[in-house]
C-alpha positions in Angstrom: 4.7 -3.9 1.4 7.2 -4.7 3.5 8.8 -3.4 7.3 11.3 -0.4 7.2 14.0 -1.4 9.3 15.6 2.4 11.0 19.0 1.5 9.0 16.6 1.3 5.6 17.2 -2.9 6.0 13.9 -4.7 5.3 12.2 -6.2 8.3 9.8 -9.2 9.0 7.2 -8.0 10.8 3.7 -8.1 8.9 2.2 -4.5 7.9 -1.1 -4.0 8.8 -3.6 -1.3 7.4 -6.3 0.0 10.3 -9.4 1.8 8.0 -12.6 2.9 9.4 -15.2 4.8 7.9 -18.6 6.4 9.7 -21.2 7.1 7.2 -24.6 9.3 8.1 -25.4 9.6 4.7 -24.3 8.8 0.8 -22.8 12.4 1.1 -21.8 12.5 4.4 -19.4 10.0 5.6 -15.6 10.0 7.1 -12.5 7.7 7.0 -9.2 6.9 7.7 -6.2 4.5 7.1 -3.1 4.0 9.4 -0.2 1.5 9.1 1.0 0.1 12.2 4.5 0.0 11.3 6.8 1.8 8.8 6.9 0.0 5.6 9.0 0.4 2.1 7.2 -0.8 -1.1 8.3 -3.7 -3.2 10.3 -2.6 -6.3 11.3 0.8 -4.7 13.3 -0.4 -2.4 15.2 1.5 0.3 12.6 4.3 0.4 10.4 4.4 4.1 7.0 5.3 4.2 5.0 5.9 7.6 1.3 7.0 7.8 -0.1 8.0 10.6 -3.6 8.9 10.1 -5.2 9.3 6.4 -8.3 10.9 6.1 -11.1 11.3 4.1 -13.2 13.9 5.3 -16.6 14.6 3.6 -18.9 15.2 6.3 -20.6 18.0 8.2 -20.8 16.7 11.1 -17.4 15.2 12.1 -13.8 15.4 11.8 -10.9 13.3 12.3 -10.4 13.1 15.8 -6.4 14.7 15.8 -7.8 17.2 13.0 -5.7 20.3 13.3 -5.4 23.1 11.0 -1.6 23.8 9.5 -0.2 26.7 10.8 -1.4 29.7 8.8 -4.1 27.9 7.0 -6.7 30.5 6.4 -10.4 28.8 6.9 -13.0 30.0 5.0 -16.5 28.9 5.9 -18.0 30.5 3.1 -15.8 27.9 0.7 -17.3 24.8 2.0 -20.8 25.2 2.0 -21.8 27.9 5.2 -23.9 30.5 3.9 -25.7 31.1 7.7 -22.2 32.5 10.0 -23.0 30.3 12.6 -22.5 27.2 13.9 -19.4 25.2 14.4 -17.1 26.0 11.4 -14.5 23.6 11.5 -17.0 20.8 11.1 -18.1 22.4 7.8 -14.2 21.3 6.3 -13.9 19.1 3.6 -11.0 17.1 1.9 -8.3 15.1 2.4 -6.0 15.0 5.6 -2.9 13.3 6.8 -2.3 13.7 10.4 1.8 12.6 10.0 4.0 11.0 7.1 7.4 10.4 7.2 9.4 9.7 4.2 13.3 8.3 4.3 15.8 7.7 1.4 17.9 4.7 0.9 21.3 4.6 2.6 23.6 6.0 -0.2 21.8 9.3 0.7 23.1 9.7 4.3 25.2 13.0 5.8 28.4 12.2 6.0 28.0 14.2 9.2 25.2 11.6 10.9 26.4 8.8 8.9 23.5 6.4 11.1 20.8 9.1 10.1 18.9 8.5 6.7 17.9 11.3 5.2 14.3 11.9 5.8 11.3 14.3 5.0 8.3 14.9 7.2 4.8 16.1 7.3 2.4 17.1 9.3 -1.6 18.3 9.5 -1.4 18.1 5.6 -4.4 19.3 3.9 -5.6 19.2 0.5 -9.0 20.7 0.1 -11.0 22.9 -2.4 -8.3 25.7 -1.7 -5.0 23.7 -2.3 -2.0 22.0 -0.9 -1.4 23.0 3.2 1.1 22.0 5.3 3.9 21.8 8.2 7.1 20.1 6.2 10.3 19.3 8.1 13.7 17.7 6.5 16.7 16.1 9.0 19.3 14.9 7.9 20.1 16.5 4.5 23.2 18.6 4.4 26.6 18.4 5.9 27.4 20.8 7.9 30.1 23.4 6.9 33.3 23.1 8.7 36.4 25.1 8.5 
């Protein structure tokens, strides 16, 4: 990996992973992985990558610290284990989570109309869980305006 310059250049600053894990038990443990810096990969070029906050979350007792549900994301204690109706719910989730991730394409895909701007594709509170694929998505950047 290397930096992701704004202009879609290719820095040289180091990238640096941050992971952490808690475990209580073999079956209950949580972590997480965060890159300091926006980075493209070797071999693909011109495309940015930024991770703010990965998440594995198999644990009962904890969740990620930022942990937010996506807008209209229908919890379902029931689906992850609660068969009592009490207790603190949203500790019983389970799955993967991505707090933000931003995605850019190489120049050649700029607006004409932000020429400076690379197109670019984010997400937010991203869940994927025993019920699917949730998520807030934004895109910037990716059509011209119309102009008469």
């Amino acid at each position: 990996m290397v930096e992701d310059l704004t202009d879609g250049g290719i820095g040289t600053d180091q990238i640096k992973a941050e992971f952490r894990t808690t475990i209580r038990k073999h079956n209950n443990w949580i972590s997480s992985l965060t890159f300091n810096k926006p980075f493209q990969i070797k071999g693909v070029e011109g495309f940015g990558f930024q991770i703010q906050e990965a998440w594995l979350d198999f644990s009962d007792r904890d969740n990620p610290a930022t942990f937010n549900f996506p807008r209209n994301y229908s919890f379902r204690p029931t689906e992850f284990g609660d068969t009592t109706g009490a207790g603190d719910y949203q500790l019983l989730w389970k799955g993967f989570y991505l707090k933000r991730a931003a995605f850019k394409l190489p120049g050649q895909f700029r607006n004409n109309d932000s020429p400076t701007q690379r197109v670019s594709f984010a997400v937010n509170d991203m869940l994927i869980d025993r019920t699917g694929f949730s998520a807030s998505v934004r895109a910037r950047e990716c059509f011209e305006s119309w102009k008469s």
